[in-house]
C-alpha positions in Angstrom: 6.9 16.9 15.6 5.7 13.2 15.0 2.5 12.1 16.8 1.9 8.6 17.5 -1.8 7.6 17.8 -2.7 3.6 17.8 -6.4 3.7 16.3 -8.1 0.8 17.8 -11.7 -0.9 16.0 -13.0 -4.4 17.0 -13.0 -7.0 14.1 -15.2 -9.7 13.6 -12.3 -11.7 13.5 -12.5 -11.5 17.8 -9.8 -9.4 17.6 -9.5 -5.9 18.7 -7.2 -4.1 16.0 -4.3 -1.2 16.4 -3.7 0.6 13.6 -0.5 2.6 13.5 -1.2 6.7 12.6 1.5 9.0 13.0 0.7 12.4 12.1 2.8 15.7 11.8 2.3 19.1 14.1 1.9 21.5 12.3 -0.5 19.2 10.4 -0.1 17.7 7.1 -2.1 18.0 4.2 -1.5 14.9 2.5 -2.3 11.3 4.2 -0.8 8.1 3.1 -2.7 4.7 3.9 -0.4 1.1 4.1 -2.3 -2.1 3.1 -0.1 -4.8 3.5 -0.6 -8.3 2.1 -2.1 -11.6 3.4 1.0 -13.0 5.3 2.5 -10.0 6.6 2.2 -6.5 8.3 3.1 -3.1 7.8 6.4 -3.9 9.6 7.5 -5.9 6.5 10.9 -4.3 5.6 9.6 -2.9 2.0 6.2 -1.6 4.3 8.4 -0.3 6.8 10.6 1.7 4.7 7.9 2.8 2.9 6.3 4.0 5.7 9.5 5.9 6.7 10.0 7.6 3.6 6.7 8.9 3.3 5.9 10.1 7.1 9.9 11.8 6.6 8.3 13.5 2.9 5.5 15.2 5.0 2.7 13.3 4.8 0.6 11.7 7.9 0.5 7.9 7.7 -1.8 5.3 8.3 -0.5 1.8 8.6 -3.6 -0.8 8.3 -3.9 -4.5 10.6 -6.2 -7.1 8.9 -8.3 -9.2 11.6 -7.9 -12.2 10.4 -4.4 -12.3 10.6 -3.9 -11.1 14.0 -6.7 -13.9 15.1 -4.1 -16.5 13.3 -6.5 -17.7 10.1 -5.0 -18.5 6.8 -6.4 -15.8 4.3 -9.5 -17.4 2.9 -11.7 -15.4 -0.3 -14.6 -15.0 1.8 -12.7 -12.9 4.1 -12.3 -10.2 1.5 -15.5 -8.0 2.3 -14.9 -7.9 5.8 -11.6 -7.2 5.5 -12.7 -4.1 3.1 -15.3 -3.0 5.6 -13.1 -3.2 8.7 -9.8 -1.1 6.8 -12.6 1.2 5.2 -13.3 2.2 8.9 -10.2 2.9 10.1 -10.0 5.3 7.3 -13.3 6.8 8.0 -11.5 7.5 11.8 -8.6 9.0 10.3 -9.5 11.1 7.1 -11.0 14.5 7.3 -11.3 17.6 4.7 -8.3 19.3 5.7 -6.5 16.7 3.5 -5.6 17.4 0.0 -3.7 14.5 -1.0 -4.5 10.9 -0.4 -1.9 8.3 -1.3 -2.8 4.5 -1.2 0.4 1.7 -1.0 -0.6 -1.6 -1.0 1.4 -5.1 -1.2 -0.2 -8.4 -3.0 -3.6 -8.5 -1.4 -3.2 -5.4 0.1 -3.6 -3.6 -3.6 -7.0 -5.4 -4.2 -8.4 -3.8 -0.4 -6.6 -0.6 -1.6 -8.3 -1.1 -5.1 -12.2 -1.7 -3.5 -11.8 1.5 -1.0 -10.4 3.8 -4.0 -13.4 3.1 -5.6 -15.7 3.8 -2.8 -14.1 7.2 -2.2 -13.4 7.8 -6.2 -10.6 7.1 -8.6 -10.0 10.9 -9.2 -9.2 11.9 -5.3 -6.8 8.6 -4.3 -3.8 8.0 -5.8 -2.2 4.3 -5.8 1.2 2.5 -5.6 0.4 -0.7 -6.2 3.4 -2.7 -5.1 3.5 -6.8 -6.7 -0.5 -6.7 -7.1 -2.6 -9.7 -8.0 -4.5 -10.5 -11.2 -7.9 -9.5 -9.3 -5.7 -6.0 -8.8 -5.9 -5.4 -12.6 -9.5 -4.5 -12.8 -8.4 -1.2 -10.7 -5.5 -0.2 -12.5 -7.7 0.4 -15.6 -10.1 2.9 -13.7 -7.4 5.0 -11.6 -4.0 6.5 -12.2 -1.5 4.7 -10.5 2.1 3.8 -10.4 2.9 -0.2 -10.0 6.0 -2.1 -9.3 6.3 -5.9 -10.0 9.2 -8.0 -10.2 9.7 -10.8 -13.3 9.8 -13.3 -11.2 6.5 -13.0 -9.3 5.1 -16.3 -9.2 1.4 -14.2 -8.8 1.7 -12.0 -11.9 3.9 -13.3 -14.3 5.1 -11.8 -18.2 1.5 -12.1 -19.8 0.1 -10.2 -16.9 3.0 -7.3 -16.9 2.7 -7.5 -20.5 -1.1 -6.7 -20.6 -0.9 -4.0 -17.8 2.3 -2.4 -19.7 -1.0 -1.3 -22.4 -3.0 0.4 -20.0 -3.2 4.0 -20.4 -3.2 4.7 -16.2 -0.7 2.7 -15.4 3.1 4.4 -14.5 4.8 0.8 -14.5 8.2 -0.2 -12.8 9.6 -3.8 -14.0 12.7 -5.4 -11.1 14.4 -7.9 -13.1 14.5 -11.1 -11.4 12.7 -9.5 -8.7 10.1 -12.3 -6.9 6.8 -11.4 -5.4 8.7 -10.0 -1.7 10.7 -7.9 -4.2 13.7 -10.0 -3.7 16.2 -11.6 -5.2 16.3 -15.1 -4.4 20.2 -15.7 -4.2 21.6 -12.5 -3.2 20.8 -10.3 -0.2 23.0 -7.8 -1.5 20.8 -7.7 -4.7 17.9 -7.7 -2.4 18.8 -4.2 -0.4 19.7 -2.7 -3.4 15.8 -3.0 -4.7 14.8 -2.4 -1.3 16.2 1.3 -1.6 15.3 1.5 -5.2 11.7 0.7 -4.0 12.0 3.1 -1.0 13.1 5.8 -2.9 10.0 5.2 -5.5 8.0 5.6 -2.5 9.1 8.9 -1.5 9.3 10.2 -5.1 5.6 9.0 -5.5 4.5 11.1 -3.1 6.8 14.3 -3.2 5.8 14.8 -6.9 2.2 15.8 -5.8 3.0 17.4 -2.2 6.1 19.1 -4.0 7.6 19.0 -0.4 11.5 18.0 -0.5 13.9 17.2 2.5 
């Protein structure tokens, strides 16, 4: 059985936030946490279905709401530490010891909030999908094991950055062609669902390989 539960924490933003957890009965042992990016939410259709994939694979999922957003502000760099303080909260609400597997996905911004909180809680016990990070992302993906998907044509990380990121030892990457930063393809919609299941399926595969739990 699915459980939906809205976790609710007050942001300095002036909003009040609900974060989306659904969790299994009997419960899971392995959590997945959702960062989306700076102009969107966890109902983004490549969020969404990751979401999906992940909750139907076993695991408990925890989809994250920035303040700022819901108060209507254009993401500004100052906002970054309160962002990571408010989503390292929810967590904090949400995660207890029963759970042997934490997954992080995170989108654009989302990867660099995802990035600051697996540090606080340690490399070794979070594992990442980092989904078309940023060039501040990159400073994570040296210190934790972590699978990444970017497209070619992402206007925020472009060839020298996928090149650079293809050296690091940590890094399990995926390259889209012609993919942009939404994971798109510009001219086809077609095109476009076909890398959303791609991307979907990644999802669920990143996960299963660690819970070993299979539909």
């Amino acid at each position: 059985m699915i459980n939906k539960f809205i976790v609710k924490i007050n942001s300095c933003f002036g909003q009040e936030l609900d974060n989306l957890f659904l969790t299994h009965t009997p419960k899971s042992k392995s959590i997945v946490v959702i960062f989306p990016g700076s102009d969107g939410t966890c109902s983004d259709p490549i969020l969404h279905y990751a979401r999906k994939a992940t909750l139907l694979s076993g695991c408990d999922v925890l989809s994250l709401e920035y303040g700022y957003y819901k108060a209507n502000k254009t993401y500004e760099e100052n906002f970054l530490k309160q962002i990571v303080f408010e989503s390292k909260e929810v967590i904090k609400k949400c995660m207890d010891n029963s759970y042997e597997n934490i997954f992080f996905i995170s989108k654009s911004l989302g990867t660099v909030i995802a990035g600051e909180i697996s540090k606080f809680i340690g490399y070794d016990k979070v594992d990442n999908l980092f989904l078309t990070p940023i060039i501040d992302t990159m400073q994570y993906m040296k210190n934790c094991k972590c699978d990444v998907i970017v497209g070619t044509n992402d206007k925020f990380f472009n060839k020298q950055y996928i090149n650079e990121i293809e050296k690091y030892d940590l890094v399990n990457l995926y390259i889209i062609e012609d993919a942009t930063h939404s994971l798109e393809i510009d001219n086809s919609y077609i095109k476009s669902l076909e890398i959303l299941e791609y991307v979907t399926k990644l999802c669920a595969k990143f996960v299963r390989v660690k819970i070993k739990k299979y539909l």
